[in-house]
N, C-alpha and C positions, 0 to 999 in steps of 0.2 A: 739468574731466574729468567725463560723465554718472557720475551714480550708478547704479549697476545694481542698483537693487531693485526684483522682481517682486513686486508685489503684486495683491491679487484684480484689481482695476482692469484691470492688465496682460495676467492670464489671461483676462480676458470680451475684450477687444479682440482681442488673439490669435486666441482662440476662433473670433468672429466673423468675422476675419478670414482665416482656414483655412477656415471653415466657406464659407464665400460663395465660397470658388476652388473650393471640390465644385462648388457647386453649377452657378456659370457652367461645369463643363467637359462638354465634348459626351459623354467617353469615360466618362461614369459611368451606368450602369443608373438608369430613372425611380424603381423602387421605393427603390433609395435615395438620391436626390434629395428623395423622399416625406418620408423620414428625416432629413437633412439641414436641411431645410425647419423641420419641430416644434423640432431643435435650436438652429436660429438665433431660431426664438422663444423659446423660453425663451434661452436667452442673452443676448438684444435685451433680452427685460425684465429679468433681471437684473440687465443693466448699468443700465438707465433706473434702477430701485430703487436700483444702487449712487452713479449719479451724484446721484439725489436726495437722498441719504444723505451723501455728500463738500459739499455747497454746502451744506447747514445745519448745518457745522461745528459738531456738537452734541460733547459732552466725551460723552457717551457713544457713540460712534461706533466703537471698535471691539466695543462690546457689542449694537449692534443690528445689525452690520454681520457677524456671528458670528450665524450658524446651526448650534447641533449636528448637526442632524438632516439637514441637504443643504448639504453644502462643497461651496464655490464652485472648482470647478479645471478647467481642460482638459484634455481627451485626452491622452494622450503623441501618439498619430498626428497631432492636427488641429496642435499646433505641429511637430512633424516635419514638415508643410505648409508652415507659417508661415515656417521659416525656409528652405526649399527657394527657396519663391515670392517672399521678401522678399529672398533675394541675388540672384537673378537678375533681379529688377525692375533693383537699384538696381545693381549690377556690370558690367550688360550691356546697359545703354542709353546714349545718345547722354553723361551724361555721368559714369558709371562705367566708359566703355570706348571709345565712338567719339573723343572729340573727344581724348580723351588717350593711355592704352595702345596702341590701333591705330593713331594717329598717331607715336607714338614707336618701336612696332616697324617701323614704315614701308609698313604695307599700308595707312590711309588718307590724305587730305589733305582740308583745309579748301576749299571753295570760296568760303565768303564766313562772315562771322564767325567771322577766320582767328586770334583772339587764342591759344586754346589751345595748336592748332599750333606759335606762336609761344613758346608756354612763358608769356606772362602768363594765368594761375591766377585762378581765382575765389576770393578766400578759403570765402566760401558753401557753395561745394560741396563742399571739401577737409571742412571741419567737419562734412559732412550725412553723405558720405560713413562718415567716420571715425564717427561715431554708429551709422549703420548696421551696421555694420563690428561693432563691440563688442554690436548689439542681438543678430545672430544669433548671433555665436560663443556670449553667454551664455544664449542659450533653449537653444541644442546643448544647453549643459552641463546643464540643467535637464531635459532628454529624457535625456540620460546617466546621470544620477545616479538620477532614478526610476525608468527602464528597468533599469539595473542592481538598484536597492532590490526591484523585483517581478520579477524573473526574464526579463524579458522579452528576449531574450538577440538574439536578430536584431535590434532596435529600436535596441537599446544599441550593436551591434556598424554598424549600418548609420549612428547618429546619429554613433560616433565617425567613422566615414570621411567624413561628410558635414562633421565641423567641421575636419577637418585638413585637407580642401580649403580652404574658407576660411581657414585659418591661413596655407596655402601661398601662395595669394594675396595674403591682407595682408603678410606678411612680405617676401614681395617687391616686392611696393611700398612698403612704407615702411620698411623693414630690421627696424629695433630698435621694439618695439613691448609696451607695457604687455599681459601676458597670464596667467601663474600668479597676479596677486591682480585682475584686473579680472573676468577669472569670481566669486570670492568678494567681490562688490562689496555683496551681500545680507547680509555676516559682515562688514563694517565697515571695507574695505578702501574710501575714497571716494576716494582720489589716491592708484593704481597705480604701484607701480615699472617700470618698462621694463625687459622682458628683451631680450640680446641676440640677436642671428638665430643668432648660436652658438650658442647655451641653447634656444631655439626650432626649428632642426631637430632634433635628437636627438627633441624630446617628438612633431614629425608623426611621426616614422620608428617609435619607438615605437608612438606611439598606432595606428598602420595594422596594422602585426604583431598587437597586442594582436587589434584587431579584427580582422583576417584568419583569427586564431589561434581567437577566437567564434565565427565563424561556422562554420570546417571544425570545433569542436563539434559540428554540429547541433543546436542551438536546433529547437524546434518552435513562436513563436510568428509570430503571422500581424502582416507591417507597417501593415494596415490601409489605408484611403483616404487617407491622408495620404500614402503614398508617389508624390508625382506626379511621379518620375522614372522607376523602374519600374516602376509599378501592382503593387508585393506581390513583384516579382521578384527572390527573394534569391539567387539563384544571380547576375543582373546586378549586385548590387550587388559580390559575392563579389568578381567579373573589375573594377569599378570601384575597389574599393578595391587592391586587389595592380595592375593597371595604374597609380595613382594612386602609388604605392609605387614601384614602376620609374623615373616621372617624376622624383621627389624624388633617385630613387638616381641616375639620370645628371646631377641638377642639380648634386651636390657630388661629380661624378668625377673634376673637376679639381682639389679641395684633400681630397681623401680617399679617392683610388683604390680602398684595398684596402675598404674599406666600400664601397662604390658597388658592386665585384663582388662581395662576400659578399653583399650583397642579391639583385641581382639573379642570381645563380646558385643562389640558395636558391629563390629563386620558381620561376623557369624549370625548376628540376629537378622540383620536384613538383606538377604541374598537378592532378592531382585533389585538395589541399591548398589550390594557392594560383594558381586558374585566373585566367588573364586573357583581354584582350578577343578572340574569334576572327573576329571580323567587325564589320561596320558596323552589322549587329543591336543588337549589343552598346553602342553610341555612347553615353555617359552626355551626352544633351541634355535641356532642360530644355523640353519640347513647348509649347505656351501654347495655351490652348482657341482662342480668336479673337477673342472675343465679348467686349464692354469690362464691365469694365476689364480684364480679362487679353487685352491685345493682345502678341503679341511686341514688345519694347521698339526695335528700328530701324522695324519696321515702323508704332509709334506716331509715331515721330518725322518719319516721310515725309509724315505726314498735315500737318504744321503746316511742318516745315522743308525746305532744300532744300541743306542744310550741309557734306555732306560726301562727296565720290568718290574712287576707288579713286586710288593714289599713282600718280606718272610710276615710282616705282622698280616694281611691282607688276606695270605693264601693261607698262612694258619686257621685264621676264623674261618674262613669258609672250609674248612677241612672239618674244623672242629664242628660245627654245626650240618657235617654232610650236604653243605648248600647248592643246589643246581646251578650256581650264577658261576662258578669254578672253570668252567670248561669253556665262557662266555668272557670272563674276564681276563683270563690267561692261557695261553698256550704250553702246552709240556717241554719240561726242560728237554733243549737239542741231546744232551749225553744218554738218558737213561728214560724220557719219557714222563718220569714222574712230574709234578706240578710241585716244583720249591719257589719260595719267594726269595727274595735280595736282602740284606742286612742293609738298613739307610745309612749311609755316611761309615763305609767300616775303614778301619787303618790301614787294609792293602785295598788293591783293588780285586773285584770278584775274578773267577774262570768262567766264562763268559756261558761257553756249553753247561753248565752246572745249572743254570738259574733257567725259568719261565718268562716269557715275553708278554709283553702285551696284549688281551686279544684281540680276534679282527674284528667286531664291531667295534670298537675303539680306535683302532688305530690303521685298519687298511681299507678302509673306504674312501677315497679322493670327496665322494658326496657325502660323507661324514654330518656330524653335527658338533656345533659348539654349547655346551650347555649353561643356560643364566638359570634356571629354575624349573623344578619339576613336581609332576603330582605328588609323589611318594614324597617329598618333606614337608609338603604342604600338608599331607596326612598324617606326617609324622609330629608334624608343629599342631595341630588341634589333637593329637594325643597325647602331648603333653599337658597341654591348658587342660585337656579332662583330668588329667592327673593331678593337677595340681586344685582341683575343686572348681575350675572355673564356669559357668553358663559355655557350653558349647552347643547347642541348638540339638540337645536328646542324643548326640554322640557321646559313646562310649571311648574310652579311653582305650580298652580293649578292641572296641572295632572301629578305631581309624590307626590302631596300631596293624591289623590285620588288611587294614584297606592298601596302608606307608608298603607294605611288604608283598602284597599283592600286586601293588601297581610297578612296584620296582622290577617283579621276578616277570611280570607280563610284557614290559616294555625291556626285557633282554630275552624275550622267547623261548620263557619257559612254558609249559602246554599249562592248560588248568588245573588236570589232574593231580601235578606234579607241586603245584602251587597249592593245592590243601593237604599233600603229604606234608610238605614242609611248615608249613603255618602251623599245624597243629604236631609235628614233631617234639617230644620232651626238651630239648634245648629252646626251642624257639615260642612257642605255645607262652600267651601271653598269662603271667603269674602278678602284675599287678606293680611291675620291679620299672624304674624309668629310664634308671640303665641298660636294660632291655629295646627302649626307644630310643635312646642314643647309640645304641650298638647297631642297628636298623638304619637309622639314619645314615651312619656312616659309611655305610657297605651298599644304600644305592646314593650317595654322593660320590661313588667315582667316575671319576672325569673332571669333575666340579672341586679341583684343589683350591679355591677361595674359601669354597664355603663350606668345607671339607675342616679346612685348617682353623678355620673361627671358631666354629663348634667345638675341634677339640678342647682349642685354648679356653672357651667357656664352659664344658662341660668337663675338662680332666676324661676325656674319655676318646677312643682307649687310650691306655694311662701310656705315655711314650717319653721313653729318657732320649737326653739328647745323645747325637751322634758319637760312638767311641774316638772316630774321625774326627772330632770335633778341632777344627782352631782355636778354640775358646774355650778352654778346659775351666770345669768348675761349675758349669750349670746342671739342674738336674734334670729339666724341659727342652723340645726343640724349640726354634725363637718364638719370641714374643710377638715381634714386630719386622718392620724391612727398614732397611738403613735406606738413610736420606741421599740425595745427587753430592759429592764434593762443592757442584756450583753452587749450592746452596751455601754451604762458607764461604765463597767468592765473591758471588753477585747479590747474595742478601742476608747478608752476615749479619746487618740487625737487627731482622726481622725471625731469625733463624734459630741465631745463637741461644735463646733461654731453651726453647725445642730439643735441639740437636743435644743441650748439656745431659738433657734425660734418659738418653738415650747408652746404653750399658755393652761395650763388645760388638758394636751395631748392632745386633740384632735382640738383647734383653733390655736391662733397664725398668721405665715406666713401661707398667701392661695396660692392655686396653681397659677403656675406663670400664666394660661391662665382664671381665676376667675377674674375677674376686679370689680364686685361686688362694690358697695360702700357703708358706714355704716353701716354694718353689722358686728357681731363679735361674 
């Protein structure tokens, strides 16, 4: 298990590395680019001094390395950076998100280097991942704690919503997961206990209120350049974090109903408290300047690979519902022009010319986006709660189902016009059905294989057997879950081992605690 102690070392790297996404981004002012600049010098030398100072392993090394007079530390903003830019490199590239999650929610397939697909894992990546994984959660906490120590009340309140996203993610990917001591990994905690996902939603749900709760304070400080999701805009994070909150609450609707509506009828009633997203303005994506190394991460990938195109299940539904989003979200197969999708995980590999590619708003914009949450589920998540009887503030069920699929078909430029042929088209045209709203849902979540792949696994929808390709013959779902690092049997084998035993083929086993699912395996 990494040990997670930051030390000077860790803050100059950081630093630097916050520091240099300023700078490469087109959206920041020269004069403080100017600024920017003088500080990655002195940083740069810094660290050269610090690393000269670590290789001559002198016994006096924390006394030369100990300046009273200029302590060596980072911004709270530039790692509020650091870890904005460092989950979405590693979350939302070809193998944080394409080759796995978007193949398992069933909006991608493999066209050739189809191992993934197939469920055989790279050990490699599962450990790089999981490392990353734990890097940002505990800088959060480092932004948390000293935001909170100086007052800094927006910082603290925006750093906690930004770590309960990635909790939400990692938990759902790997269920049970080392969290209340691998933060205190700097206080002597080196082999984490594993908390369960049961112990770990109560702390996001918490943790988002608490922050919700700081922010409709009115704090007056400023997020600083570090905020490169919305450039200082606290009122977007305000709607990101209580949207973000909704998401969690309809996750565990089905083993904790009466929670799931006291959330979100708490939200919903008081919008100037606990505003959420009202448009595609609003979209918490993660922008990338363009300019290397900050490429958006598919569009990095198109440059060297040609690995992956939309699924036969993907391009079928949009065929079948005559959907406008078809010619936005894929490209026509090179042989014959038509739009076919990929079989996920099949027993040969595909002919390459045969199949549809990815399309180019997704994947050939260097200024790309990375997507954490958008209007369209957000709308689609209060059409459900209408559905289900709940107080939604005089929204219909039917029209935030029409809002979910509006705002999907607008933010991929489809014209208006074209947007109420389709809404109100016989297939689509809202009949009062929820799998209606989960079939909506799913078709503007691509891009977004996290949360793509959740909703399947809680909704059964759409219904997907697993790979013919499979390495694990015998299930009748794609996985449940992501297999754990090997080092985790090594380095914390007793802390691990009751975990790891639940776990079935790697990737079945124990389902997420909020998957109720039945017969399936």
């Amino acid at each position: 298990m990494m040990v997670w102690v930051l030390n000077n070392t860790r803050f100059l790297l950081t630093e630097v590395s916050a520091l240099n996404l300023m700078l490469h981004s087109k959206d920041y002012p020269f004069h403080h680019k100017l600024n920017v600049m003088k500080k990655l010098s002195k940083y740069i030398a810094a660290g050269l001094i610090a690393v000269s100072f670590v290789s001559s392993c002198t016994k006096d090394f924390t006394d030369i390395n100990t300046n009273p007079n200029k302590p060596v530390d980072a911004p709270l903003t530039n790692v509020f950076a650091y870890v904005l830019q460092d989950f979405s490199a590693n979350f939302y590239d070809a193998w944080g998100n394409m080759n796995e999650p978007e193949t398992f929610s069933g909006h991608l397939g493999k066209i050739q280097y189809i191992d993934e697909a197939r469920y055989m894992y790279r050990s490699g990546t599962i450990t790089d991942l999981w490392n990353k994984y734990f890097r940002d959660v505990k800088n959060a906490q480092l932004v948390i704690d000293k935001a909170e120590a100086t007052g800094a009340v927006n910082l603290q309140a925006a750093t906690m919503t930004l770590q309960a996203f990635i909790l939400q993610i990692g938990t759902d990917r790997w269920r049970d997961l080392p969290f209340s001591e691998a933060i205190r990994g700097d206080k002597g905690f080196v082999t984490p206990k594993y908390d369960k996902q049961e112990d770990i939603y109560p702390v996001i749900i918490a943790q988002l209120k608490s922050a919700a709760d700081l922010f409709a304070g009115g704090g007056t400080d400023q997020l600083g350049e570090g905020d490169l999701l919305y450039g200082g805009n606290v009122t977007k994070w305000r709607k990101f974090c209580n949207s973000l909150r909704l998401r969690v609450a309809i996750r565990i609707s089905n083993i904790d109903q009466a929670q799931a509506r006291s959330i979100i009828e708490e939200i919903l009633a008081d919008p100037s408290k606990y505003p959420v997203f009202g448009g595609n303005e609003d979209n918490a994506y993660f922008k990338w300047p363009g300019s290397s190394p900050y490429i958006e991460p598919w569009n990095n990938d198109s440059r060297t690979r040609d690995d992956h195109g939309p699924s036969q299940n993907i391009i079928d539904s949009l065929k079948l519902y005559n959907d406008p989003r078809l010619p936005v979200y894929a490209k026509p197969a090179p042989s014959d022009g038509e739009y076919r999708g990929v079989e996920i995980g099949p027993v040969n590999s595909p002919t390459l010319s045969l199949f549809s590619r990815i399309g180019a708003r997704f994947r050939d914009d260097a200024a790309g986006y990375s997507p954490f949450m958008n209007y369209a589920e957000l709308a689609f998540i209060i059409a459900e709660a209408a559905s289900r009887g709940w107080n939604t503030k005089g929204v219909s069920a039917g029209n935030a189902y029409n809002n979910g699929i509006s705002g999907s078909l607008a933010e991929n430029g489809i014209a208006t016009a074209a947007i109420g042929v389709y809404v109100n088209s016989e297939g689509v045209r809202w009949k009062g059905n929820v799998r209606q709203i989960y079939l909506q849902k799913w078709l503007a979540l691509f891009k977004n294989g996290h949360e793509a792949w959740a909703e399947e696994r809680r909704t059964d929808f759409p219904l997907l057997s697993a790979a013919r390709g499979s390495a694990f013959p015998g299930h009748s779902r794609p996985p449940f879950r992501y297999p754990y690092p090997t080092e985790e049997t090594t380095l914390n084998g007793k802390n691990s081992e009751a975990t790891i035993a639940e776990v079935k083929d790697s990737f079945w086993g124990k389902k997420m605690m909020w998957d109720t699912r039945t017969g399936v395996q």
